[in-house]
C-alpha positions as CSV (number, residue, x, y, z in Angstrom):
1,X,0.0,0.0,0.0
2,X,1.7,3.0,-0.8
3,X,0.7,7.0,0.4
4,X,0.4,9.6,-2.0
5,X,3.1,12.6,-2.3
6,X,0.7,15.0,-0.3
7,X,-0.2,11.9,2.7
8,X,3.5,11.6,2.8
9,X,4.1,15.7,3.4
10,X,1.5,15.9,5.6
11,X,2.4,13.0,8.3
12,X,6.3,13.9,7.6
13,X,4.5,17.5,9.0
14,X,3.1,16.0,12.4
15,X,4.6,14.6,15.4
16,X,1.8,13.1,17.3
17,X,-0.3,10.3,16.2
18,X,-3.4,7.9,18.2
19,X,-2.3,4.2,17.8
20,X,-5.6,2.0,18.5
21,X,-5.0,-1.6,19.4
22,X,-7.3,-4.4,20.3
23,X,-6.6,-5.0,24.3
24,X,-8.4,-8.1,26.6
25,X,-10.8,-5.4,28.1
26,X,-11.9,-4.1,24.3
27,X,-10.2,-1.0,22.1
28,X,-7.5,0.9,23.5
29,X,-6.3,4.6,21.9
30,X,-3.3,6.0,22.9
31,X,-1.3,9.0,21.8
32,X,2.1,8.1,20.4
33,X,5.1,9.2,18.5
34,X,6.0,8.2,15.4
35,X,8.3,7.9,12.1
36,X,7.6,7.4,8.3
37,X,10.1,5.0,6.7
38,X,10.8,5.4,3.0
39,X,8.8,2.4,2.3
40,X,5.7,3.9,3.7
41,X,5.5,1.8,6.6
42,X,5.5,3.8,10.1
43,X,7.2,3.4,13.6
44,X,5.9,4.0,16.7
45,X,8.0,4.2,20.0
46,X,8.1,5.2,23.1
47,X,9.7,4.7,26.4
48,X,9.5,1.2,28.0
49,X,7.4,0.6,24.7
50,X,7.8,-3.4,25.6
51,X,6.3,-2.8,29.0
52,X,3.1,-0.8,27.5
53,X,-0.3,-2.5,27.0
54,X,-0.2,-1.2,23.5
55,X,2.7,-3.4,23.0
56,X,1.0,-6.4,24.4
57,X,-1.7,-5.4,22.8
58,X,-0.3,-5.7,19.2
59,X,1.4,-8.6,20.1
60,X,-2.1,-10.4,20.7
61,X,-3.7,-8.7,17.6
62,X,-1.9,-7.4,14.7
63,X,-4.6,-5.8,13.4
64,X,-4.0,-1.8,14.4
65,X,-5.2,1.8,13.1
66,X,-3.2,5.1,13.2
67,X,-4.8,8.3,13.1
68,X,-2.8,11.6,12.1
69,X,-4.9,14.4,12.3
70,X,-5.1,18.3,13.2
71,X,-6.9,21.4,12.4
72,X,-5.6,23.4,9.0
73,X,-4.7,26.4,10.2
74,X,-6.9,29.7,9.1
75,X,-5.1,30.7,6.2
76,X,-4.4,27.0,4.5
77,X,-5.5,26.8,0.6
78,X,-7.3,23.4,1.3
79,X,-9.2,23.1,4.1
80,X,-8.9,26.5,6.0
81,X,-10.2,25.7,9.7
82,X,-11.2,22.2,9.0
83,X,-10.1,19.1,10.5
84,X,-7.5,17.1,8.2
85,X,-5.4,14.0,8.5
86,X,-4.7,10.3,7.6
87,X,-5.8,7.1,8.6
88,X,-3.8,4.1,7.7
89,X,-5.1,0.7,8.7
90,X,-2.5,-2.1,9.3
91,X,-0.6,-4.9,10.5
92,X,2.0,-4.5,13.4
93,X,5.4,-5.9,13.7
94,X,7.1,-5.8,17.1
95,X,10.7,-4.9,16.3
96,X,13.9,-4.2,18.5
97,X,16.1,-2.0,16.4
98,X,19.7,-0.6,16.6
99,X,18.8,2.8,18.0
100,X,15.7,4.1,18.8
101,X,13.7,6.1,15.8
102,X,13.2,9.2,17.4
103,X,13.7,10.9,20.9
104,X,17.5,8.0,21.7
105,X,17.7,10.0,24.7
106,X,13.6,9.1,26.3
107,X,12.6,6.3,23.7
108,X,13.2,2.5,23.9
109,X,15.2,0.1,20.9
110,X,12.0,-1.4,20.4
111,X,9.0,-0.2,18.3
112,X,5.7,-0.8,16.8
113,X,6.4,-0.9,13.3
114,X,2.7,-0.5,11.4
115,X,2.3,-1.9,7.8
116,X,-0.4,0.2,5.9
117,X,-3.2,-2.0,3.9
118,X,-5.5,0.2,4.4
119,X,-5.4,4.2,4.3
120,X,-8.0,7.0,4.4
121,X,-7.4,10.8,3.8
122,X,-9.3,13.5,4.0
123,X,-8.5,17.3,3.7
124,X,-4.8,17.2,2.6
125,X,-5.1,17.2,-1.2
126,X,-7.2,19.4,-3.4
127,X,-11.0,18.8,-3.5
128,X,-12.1,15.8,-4.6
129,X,-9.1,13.9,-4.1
130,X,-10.3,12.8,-0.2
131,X,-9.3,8.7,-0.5
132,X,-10.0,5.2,0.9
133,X,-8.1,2.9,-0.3
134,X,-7.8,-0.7,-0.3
């Protein structure tokens, strides 16, 4: 599943995200930081990332969402003062890496690495091109 160039500019634009995962008590949203990877796939970490219920959450289901969203800003050519963002749909890997992806002095080695098959834009392109792909 690939991301257009304007889904790619806008999540390279953000820092936060809402990771929701599938927990024994029922869905579980949780803000998180993040990284695109050149081959569209995103990672999510965080400090004692193995140790969160998110983790253990995508362990036992690897079926996972990520919403990037925010408000345009007044003065934005496509959706001035509306709600924008992306939704990718996906499959979780639990990887230990080299170095943590972002923040190596807070963040853990390991991460939530999300594998789009599913994303859904809306007010980041011009009109009409709002997608959901499968």
């Amino acid at each position: 599943m690939s991301l257009t160039s304007e889904e790619r500019a806008y999540i390279r634009s953000q820092s936060l995200a809402r990771l929701a995962t599938i927990g024994p008590n029922g869905p579980q949203v949780r803000p998180v930081g993040f990284v695109l990877n050149d081959d569209d796939t995103l990672d999510i970490g965080g400090p004692k990332l193995r140790e969160s219920q998110k983790y253990r959450n995508a362990r036992a289901h690897a079926e996972v969402a990520l919403v990037i969203d925010d408000m345009a800003p007044a003065d934005d050519p496509i959706a001035a003062g509306w709600g924008r963002g992306v939704e990718i749909r996906g499959r979780a890997e639990l990887l230990t890496l080299d170095a943590p992806p972002m923040a190596p002095d807070f963040f853990s080695n390991d991460v939530i690495r999300v594998h789009p098959s599913r994303v859904i834009s809306w007010h980041i392109a011009p009109e009409g091109q709002a997608r959901d792909i499968v």
